[in-house]
Every structure is written in structure tokens, then in C-alpha cells.
RODO-2510 file (C-alpha; in nm, 4 decimals, decimal comma):
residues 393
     n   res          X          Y          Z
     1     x    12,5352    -4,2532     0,2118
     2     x    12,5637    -4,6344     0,3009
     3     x    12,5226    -4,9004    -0,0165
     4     x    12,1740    -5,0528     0,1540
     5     x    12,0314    -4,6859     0,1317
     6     x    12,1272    -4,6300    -0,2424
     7     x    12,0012    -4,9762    -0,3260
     8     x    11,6823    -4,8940    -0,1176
     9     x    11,5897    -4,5545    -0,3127
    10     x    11,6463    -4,7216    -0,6504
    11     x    11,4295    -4,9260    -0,5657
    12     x    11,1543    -4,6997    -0,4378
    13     x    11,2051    -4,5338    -0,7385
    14     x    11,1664    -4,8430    -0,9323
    15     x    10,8094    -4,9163    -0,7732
    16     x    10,7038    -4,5982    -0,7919
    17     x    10,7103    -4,6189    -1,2229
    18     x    10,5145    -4,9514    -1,1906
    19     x    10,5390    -5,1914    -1,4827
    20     x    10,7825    -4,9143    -1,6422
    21     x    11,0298    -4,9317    -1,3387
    22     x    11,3095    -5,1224    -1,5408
    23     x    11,3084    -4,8753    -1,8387
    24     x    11,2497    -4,5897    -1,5965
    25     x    11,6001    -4,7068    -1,3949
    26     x    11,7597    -4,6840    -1,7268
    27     x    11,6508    -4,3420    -1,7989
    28     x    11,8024    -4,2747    -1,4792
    29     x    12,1227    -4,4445    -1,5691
    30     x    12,1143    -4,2006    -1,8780
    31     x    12,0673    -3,8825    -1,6450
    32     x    12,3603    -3,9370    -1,4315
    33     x    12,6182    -3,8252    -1,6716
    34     x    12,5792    -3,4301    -1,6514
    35     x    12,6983    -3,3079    -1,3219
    36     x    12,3515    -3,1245    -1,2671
    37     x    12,0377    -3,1667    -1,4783
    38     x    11,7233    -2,9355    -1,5293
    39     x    11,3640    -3,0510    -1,6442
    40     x    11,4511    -2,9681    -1,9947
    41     x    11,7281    -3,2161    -2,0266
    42     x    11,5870    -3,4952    -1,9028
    43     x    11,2985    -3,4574    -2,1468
    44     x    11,5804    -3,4738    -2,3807
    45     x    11,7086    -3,7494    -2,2917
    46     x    11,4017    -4,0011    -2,2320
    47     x    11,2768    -3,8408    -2,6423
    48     x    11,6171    -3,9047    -2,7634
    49     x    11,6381    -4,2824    -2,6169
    50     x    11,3372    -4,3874    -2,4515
    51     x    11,0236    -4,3332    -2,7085
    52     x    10,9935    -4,7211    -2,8560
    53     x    11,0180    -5,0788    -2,7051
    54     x    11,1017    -5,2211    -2,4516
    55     x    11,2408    -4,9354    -2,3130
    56     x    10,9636    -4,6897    -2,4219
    57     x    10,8630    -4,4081    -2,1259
    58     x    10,5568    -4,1491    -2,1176
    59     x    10,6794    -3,8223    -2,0125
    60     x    10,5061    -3,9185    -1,6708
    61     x    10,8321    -4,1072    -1,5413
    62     x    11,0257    -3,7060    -1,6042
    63     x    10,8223    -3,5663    -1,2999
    64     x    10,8525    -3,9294    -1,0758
    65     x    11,2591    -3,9248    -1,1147
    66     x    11,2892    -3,5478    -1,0144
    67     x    11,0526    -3,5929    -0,7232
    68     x    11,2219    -3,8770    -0,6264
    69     x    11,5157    -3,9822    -0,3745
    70     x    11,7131    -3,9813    -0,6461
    71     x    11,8200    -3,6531    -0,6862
    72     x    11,7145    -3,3320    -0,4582
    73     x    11,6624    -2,9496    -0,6268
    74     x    11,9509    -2,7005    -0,5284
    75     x    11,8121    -2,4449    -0,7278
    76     x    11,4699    -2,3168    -0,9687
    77     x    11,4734    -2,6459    -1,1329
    78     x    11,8162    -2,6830    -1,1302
    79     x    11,8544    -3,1255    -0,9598
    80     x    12,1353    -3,2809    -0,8496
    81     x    12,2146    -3,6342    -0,7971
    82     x    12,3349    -3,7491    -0,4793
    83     x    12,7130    -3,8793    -0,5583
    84     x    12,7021    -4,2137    -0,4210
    85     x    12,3726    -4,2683    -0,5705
    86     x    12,5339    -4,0791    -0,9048
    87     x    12,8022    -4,3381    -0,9100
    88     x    12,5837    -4,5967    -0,8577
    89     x    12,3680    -4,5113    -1,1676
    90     x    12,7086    -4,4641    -1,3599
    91     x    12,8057    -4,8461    -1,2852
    92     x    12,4557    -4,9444    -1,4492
    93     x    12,4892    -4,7363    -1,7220
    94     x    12,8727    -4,9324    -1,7773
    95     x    12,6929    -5,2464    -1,7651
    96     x    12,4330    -5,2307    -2,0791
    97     x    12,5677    -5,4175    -2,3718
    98     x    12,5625    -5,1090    -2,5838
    99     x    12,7186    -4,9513    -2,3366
   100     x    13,0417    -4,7855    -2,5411
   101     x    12,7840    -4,6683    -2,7760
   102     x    12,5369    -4,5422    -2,5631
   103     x    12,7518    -4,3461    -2,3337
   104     x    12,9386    -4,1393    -2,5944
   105     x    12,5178    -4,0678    -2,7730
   106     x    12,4424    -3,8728    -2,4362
   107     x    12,7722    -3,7214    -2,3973
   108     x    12,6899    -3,5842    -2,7646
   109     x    12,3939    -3,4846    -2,6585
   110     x    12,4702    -3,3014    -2,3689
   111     x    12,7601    -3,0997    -2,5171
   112     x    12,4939    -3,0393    -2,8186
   113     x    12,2382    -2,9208    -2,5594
   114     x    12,5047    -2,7004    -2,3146
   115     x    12,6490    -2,5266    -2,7050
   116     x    12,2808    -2,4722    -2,8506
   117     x    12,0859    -2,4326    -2,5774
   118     x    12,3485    -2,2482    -2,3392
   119     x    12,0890    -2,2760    -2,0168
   120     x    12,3607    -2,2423    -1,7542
   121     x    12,5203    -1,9217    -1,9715
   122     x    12,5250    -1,6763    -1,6079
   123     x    12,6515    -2,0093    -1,4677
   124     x    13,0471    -2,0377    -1,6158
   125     x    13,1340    -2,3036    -1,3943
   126     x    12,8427    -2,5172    -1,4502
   127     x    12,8544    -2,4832    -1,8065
   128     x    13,2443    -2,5451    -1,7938
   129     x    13,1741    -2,8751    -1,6259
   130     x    12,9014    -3,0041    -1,8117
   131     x    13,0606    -2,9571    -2,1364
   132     x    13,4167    -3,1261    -1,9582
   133     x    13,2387    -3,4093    -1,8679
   134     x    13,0729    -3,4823    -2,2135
   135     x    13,4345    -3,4661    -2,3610
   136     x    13,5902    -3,6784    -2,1339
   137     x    13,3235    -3,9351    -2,2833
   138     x    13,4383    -3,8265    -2,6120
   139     x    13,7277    -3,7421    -2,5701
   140     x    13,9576    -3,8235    -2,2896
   141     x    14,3087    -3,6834    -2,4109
   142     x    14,1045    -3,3841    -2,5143
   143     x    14,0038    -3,3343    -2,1729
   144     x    14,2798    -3,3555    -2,0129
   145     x    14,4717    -3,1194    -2,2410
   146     x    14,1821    -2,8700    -2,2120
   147     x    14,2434    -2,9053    -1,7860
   148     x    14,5925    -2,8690    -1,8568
   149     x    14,5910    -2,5489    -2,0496
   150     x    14,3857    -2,3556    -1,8200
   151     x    14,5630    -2,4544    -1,4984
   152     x    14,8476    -2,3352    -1,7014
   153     x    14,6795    -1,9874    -1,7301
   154     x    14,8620    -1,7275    -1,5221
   155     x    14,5633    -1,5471    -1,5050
   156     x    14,3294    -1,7366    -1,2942
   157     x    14,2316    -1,6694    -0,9705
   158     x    14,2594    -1,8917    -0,6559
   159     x    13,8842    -1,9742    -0,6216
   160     x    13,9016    -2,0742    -1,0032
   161     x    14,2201    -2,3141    -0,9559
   162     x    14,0327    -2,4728    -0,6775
   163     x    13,7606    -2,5434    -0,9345
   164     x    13,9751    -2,6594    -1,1676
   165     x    14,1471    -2,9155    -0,9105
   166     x    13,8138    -3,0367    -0,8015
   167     x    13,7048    -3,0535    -1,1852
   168     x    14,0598    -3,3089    -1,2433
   169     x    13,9546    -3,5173    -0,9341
   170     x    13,5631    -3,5051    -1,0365
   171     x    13,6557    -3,7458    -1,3782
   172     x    13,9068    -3,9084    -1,2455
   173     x    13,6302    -4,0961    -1,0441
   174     x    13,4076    -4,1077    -1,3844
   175     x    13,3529    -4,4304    -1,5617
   176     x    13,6510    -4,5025    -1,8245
   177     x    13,4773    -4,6470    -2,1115
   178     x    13,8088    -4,7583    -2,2614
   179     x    13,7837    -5,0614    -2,0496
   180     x    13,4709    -5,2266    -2,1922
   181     x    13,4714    -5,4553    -2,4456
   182     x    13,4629    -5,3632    -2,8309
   183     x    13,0832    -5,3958    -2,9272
   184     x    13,0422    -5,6103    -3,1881
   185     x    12,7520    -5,4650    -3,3741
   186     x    12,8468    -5,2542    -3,6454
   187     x    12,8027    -4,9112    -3,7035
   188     x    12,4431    -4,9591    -3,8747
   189     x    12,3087    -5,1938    -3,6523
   190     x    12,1611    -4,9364    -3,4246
   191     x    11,9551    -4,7840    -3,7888
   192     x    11,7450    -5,0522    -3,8925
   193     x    11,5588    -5,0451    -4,2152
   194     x    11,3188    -5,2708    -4,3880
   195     x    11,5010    -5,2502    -4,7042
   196     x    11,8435    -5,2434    -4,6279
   197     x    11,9007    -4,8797    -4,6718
   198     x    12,2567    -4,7333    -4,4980
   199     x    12,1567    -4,4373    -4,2616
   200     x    12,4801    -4,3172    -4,1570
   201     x    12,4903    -4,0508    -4,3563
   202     x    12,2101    -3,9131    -4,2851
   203     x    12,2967    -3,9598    -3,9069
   204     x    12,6656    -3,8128    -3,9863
   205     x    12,4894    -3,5185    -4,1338
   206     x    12,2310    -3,4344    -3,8690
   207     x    12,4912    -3,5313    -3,5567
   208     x    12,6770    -3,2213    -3,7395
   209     x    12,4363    -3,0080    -3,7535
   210     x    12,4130    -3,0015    -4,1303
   211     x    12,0784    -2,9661    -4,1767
   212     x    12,0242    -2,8389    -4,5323
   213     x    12,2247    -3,1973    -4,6497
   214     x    12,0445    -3,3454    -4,3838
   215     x    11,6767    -3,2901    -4,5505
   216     x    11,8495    -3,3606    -4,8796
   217     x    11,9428    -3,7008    -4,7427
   218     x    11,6243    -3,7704    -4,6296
   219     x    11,4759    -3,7238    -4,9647
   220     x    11,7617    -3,9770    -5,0900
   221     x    11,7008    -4,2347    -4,8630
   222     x    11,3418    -4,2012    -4,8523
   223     x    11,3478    -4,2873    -5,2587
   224     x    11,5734    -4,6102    -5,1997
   225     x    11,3377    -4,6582    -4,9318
   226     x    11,0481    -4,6907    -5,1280
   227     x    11,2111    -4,7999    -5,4408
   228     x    11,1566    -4,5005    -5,6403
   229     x    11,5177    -4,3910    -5,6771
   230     x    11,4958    -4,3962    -6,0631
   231     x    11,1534    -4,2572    -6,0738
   232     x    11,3009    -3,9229    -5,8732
   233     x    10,9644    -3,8955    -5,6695
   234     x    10,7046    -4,0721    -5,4398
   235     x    10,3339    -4,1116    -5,5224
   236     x    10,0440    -4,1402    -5,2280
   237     x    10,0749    -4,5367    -5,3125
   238     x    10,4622    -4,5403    -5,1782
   239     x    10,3571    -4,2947    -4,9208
   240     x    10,0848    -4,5785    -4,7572
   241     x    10,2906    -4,8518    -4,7890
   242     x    10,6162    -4,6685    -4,6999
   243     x    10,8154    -4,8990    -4,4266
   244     x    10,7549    -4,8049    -4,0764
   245     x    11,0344    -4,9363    -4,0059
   246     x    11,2712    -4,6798    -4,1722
   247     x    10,9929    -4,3854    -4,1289
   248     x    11,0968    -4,4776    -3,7528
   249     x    11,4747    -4,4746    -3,8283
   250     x    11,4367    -4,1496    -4,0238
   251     x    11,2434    -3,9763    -3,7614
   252     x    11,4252    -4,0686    -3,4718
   253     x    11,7139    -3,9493    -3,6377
   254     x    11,5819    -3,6352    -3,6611
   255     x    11,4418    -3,5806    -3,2781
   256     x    11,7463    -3,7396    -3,1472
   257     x    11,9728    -3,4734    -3,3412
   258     x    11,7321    -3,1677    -3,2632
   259     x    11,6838    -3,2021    -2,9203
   260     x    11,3039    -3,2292    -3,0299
   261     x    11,3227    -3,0024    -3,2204
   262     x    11,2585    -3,1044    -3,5841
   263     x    11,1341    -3,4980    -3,7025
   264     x    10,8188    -3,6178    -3,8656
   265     x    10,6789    -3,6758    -3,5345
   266     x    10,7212    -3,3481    -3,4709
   267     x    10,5391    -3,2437    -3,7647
   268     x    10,2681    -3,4880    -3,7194
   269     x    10,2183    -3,3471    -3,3222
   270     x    10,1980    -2,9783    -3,4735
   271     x     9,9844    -3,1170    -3,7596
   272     x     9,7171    -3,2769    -3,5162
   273     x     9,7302    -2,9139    -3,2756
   274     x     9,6164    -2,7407    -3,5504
   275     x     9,3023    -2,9606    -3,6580
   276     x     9,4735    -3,1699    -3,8651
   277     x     9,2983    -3,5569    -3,9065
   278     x     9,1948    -3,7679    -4,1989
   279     x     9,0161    -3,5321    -4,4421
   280     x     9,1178    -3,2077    -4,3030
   281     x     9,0574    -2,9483    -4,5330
   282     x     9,3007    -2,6968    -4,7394
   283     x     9,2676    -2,3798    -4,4346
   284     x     9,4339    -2,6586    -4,1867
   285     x     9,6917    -2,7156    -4,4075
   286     x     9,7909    -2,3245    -4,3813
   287     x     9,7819    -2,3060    -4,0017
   288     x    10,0154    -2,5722    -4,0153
   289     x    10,2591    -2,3901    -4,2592
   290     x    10,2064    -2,0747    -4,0030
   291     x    10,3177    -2,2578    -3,7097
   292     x    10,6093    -2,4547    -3,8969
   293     x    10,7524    -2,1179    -4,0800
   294     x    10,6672    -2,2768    -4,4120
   295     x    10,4542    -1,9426    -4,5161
   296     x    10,5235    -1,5682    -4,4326
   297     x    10,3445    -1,2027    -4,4641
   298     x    10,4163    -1,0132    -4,7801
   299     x    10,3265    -0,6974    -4,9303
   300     x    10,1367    -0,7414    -5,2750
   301     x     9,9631    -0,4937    -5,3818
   302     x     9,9667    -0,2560    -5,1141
   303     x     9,7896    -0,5918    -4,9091
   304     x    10,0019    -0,8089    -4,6731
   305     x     9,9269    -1,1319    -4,8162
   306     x    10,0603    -1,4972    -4,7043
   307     x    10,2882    -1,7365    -4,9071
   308     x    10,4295    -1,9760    -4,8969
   309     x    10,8376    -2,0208    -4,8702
   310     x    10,9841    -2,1913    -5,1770
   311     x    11,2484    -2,4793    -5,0797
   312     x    11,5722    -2,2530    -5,0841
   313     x    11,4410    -2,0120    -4,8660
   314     x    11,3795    -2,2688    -4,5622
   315     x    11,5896    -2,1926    -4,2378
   316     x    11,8298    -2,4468    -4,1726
   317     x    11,9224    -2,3575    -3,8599
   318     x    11,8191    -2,4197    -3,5353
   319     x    11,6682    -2,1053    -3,4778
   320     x    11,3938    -2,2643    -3,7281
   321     x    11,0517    -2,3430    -3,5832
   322     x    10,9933    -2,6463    -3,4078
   323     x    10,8742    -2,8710    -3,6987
   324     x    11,0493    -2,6804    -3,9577
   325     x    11,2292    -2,9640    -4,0687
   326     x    11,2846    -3,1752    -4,2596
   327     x    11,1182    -3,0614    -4,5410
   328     x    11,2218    -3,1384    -4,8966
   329     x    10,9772    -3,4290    -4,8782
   330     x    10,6482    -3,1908    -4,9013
   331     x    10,7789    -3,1244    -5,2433
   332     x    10,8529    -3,4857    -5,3361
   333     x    10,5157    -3,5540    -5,4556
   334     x    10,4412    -3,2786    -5,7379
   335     x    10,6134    -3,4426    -6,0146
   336     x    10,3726    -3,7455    -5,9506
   337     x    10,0954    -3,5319    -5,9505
   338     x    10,1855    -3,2702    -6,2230
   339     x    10,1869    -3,5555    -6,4345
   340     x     9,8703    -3,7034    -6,3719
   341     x     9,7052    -3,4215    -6,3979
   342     x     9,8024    -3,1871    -6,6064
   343     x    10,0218    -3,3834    -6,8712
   344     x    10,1858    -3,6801    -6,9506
   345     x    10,6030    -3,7510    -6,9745
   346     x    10,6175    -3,6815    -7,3564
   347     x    10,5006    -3,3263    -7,2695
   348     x    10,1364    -3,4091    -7,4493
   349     x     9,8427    -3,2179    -7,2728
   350     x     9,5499    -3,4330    -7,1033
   351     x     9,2382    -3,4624    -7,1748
   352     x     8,9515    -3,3401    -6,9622
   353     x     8,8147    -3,6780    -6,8861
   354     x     9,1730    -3,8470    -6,8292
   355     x     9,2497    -3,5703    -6,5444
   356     x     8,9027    -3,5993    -6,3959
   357     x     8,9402    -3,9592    -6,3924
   358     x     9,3271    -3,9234    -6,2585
   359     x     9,2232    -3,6507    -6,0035
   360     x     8,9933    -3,9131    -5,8496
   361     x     9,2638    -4,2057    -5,7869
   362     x     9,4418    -3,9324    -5,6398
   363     x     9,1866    -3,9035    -5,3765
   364     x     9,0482    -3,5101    -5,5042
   365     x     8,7403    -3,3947    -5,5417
   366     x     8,7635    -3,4090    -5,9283
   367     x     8,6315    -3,0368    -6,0093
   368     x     8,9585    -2,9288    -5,8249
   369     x     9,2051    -3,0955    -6,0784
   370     x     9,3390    -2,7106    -6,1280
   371     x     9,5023    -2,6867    -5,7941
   372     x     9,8289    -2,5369    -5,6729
   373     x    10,1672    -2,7164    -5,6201
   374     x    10,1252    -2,6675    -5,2476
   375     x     9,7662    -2,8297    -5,2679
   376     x     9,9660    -3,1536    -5,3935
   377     x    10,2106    -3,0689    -5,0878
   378     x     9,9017    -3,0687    -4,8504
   379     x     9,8013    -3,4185    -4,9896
   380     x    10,1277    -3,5543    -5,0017
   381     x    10,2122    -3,4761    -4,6567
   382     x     9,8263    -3,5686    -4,5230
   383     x     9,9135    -3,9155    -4,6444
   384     x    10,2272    -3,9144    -4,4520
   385     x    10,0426    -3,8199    -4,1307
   386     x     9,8336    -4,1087    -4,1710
   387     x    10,0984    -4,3510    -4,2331
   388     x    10,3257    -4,2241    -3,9455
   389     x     9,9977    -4,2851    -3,7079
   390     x    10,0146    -4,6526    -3,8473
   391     x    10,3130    -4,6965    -3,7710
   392     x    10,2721    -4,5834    -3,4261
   393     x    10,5239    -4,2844    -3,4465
***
């Protein structure tokens, strides 16, 4: 394919996104790292990088890049990218100024999404080269040594050493990201926060898959955050004026990691399915906890009753429900509560009138003061929903 025709589809591709064409070129840049790409993983990719300015993209701009000249379907929605146009892409990708950065994110995620998702598992050579080329991002030596090994196998077949020749040549002609320039940003530049709180860790613990520390963390940083760290909790007034800022940071952190997955966004999506909207009521609340895996059936009684799932008996896996996580937050609120309404710090008990008159700067209908923790937890999280739509997340 001549250089005029690749430059000519980009840009029909370009016009046919409209006033999104820049950002959408840049998705494509992102989407020419795996050797083959389904529907799936480009959704991935535009949620993990493309979902705020300037370079934010409706899901629209998924079905005009995979109908485009770009790349042609070889199997059930299985696309490939034409090379020259691939390498192309590749060059434009090399060119961003967080380019270093930026490459090695999507080779993360695609090695994440080839090991958790396995989608090409009857496919051992796909798989095999996908996951290659994500470590030759990452790792180049590693690679190589991994290429080297299995040549070295005595075992293989001839059809499988051809493959594995053709695999050497194939990043050979990849970018090498060892030539660009150190970036100069530092490690927390890309995690921005209002009020200068570090998220590395939390993005250290979720880019391992550590997701029990990882909703711990988020409870952490959502306290320094808000400026409660001594206080050990957050009331509905640090919920509404929470920084969107780092409730972006913190959420994005969490799709990126997932693959969609899990994230406040997430949550509130799942949250607004169900009913959910400024003054839902207490039912909504538990068809959210049904479709989350918060609650589960169990036998009291001879009855199969609901309940819901205390804190250590979450799933922190990614077998979880979408929206599972995180979730240590829901509980971040009762302490607040408990103390407003039922006693004060010393331990001393309430009166009638002081709860009645607590229970209605706590936004409840003041008969109800007698409520359950996971009442608070269904305020406490209502508030965040509203908040997070603020904030435009």
C-alpha cells in the first residue's frame, strides 16, 4: 500500500468522526499495538484513555474505526490492521509527548486483558503474539529471552518455528521506545488531585491486581482527600464538597485497572439502571446491592431471606460483579451517623429531640432515626452519586 493511500484513509477516517477526528486518530494510534483487535478491546482502550478532555470519545467512534479503511475483519469480530497503515499509526503513537508512558499503559493493558480475559484461548498463536508484543513494550530483554527459549525447544514442530521466526522479525520492525526522550513529568503528574494527595499507591495496587488493598487505599486517600484523616470517617458534608478532581483520579484508576470492570462510575451507571436518582427510595437501594453482589439468599428460618454481605466477605477478585468494587467507602459513613443519632463520643445516649433534630440535617425523614447501618450506607453512597454527576463522571 503506497504512503498517499495510507495518508488518504486516515484521513477519511478523520472526517468521518467530525469535530472528534483528532482524538478519534489517537484512539487509533492506541489500537495499533495488538497484532489483531476485537470489539471488546477497543472499548477497552477508548474507557481506559479516552473518557475526559480534550481527548474524550463516545463509544460511537468504536463502530466508525472498525468499519473503516483502517482495518478489515478476518474473522467473527476478529479486525486487523493493514501493516503499512499499522506502522503508520505506530509512528503517531511514538510522537505524543507522553509517549514512553503511554505506550507501556496499553501494553499493560493488553497483556492484562489477553491473561484475564483469555479471548483468543482456542487461538495459541494469537494469544502467544499478543501477549509477546505487550512485553516487548515492557520488556524488551524479556522478550527476546522468551523467543530464545522456545526456538531452543527440541520439541517444536516446523510450522511452529516458522511462527516463531516470523514472530522475531514481526518486533524487530516495532517501535523501540528506548529511543525517545526521558519524559520529564514525574511519576504523579499523570494523578492529579486537588489537594495534593500521592496516588501511586493506589495505582501500584490496582495495576497488580490487589484489589482488597486497593479498596483499602481508596478509603485512605479518600480521608486525606477530604481532610478527615484524623476524624477516621466522611460525613454527607465531605461527600458534596468532595474534589472532583481526585473523585476523577480515583475512579479512573479503577476502570483503567478493571478493564471496566469496577470504578465509581461504574457504580453510578448500575445505580441509575436500577432506578436510582435523587430521592430514590430504600427498595432501589437493594436492587442495586443485587446487581453489584453486595447482598445474597440465605436460609433463616426455613425462609430464603436476603442480606446483605459484611465487608470481609466481598469478592476481590475479578470474577466479582461488574460494580463490585470498590467498596469499603459504603461503610465510611456509619460512624458519622451512629453518632448523630444514636449517641454521642463519650458513649452518653441522645435524647429524643436531639436525634430527631440530627436525623433531619442528615437529610431523613425524622420518624426513621432507628434505621439500619446499611440505611446510612444507602445515604452515604446516594450522596456520592450525586456528587460524581457534578462532577461530570
Amino acid at each position: 500500500m503506497s504512503s498517499k493511500l495510507v495518508e488518504r484513509r486516515l484521513n477519511d477516517f478523520k472526517r468521518r468522526c467530525g469535530n472528534d477526528g483528532d482524538a478519534a486518530l489517537q484512539l487509533a494510534y492506541h489500537a495499533a499495538m495488538p497484532v489483531a483487535l476485537n470489539p471488546e478491546l477497543l472499548h477497552f482502550l477508548r474507557i481506559n484513555f479516552f473518557l475526559d478532555p480534550p481527548e474524550q470519545l463516545s463509544h460511537t467512534v468504536e463502530f466508525e474505526f472498525l468499519t473503516s479503511g483502517l482495518c478489515r475483519e478476518i474473522d467473527a469480530e476478529l479486525y486487523e490492521i493493514e501493516p503499512e497503515i499499522r506502522n503508520e499509526l505506530l509512528q503517531g503513537l511514538m510522537r505524543r509527548e507522553d509517549a514512553r508512558q503511554r505506550i507501556q499503559d496499553i501494553a499493560t493493558l493488553l497483556w492484562q486483558y489477553v491473561e484475564y480475559h483469555s479471548p483468543w484461548a482456542d487461538r495459541v498463536e494469537l494469544e502467544r503474539a499478543q501477549q509477546l508484543t505487550a512485553l516487548n513494550f515492557l520488556d524488551p530483554v524479556k522478550a527476546k529471552e522468551w523467543l530464545d527459549e522456545a526456538e531452543a525447544n527440541p520439541s517444536i514442530g516446523r510450522g511452529e518455528q516458522e511462527w516463531f521466526i516470523a514472530m522475531r522479525q514481526e518486533i524487530e520492525e516495532l517501535p523501540d521506545i528506548s529511543t525517545l526522550p526521558p519524559e520529564k513529568q514525574s511519576q504523579q503528574s499523570d494523578l492529579p488531585s486537588e489537594k495534593d494527595v500521592d496516588y501511586t499507591r493506589l495505582r501500584d495496587l490496582l495495576a497488580a491486581g490487589k484489589w482488597k488493598e486497593a479498596d483499602e487505599e481508596t478509603l485512605a486517600v479518600m480521608l486525606k482527600a477530604s481532610g478527615r484523616e484524623k476524624d477516621g470517617w466522611l460525613d454527607i458534608e465531605s461527600i458534596k464538597n468532595f474534589p472532583c478532581t481526585d473523585l476523577r483520579t480515583i475512579d479512573q484508576l479503577w476502570v483503567k485497572y478493571s478493564n471496566g470492570r469496577f470504578g465509581f462510575s461504574v457504580q453510578k451507571r448500575i445505580w441509575e439502571s436500577v432506578g436510582g436518582k435523587p430521592g430514590a427510595d430504600y427498595e432501589i437501594w437493594e436492587k442495586f446491592g443485587d446487581r453489584v453482589g453486595w447482598r445474597r439468599r440465605r436460609r433463616i428460618k426455613a425462609m430464603l431471606q436476603k442480606e446483605w454481605l459484611a465487608t470481609d466477605e466481598l469478592n476481590f477478585t475479578t470474577q466479582a460483579r461488574e460494580g463490585h468494587l470498590p467498596a469499603r467507602f459504603r461503610v465510611m459513613g456509619r460512624q458519622s451517623a451512629l453518632r448523630l443519632l444514636r449517641h454521642e463520643g463519650n458513649g452518653n445516649t441522645l435524647s429524643r429531640r436531639t436525634r430527631r433534630r440530627n436525623a433531619t440535617n442528615l437529610l431523613i425523614d425524622p420518624k426513621d432515626y432507628l434505621y439500619t447501618d446499611y440505611y446510612i450506607d444507602f445515604l452515604f453512597f446516594s450522596s456520592l452519586t450525586s456528587r460524581l454527576a457534578k462532577c461530570n463522571i
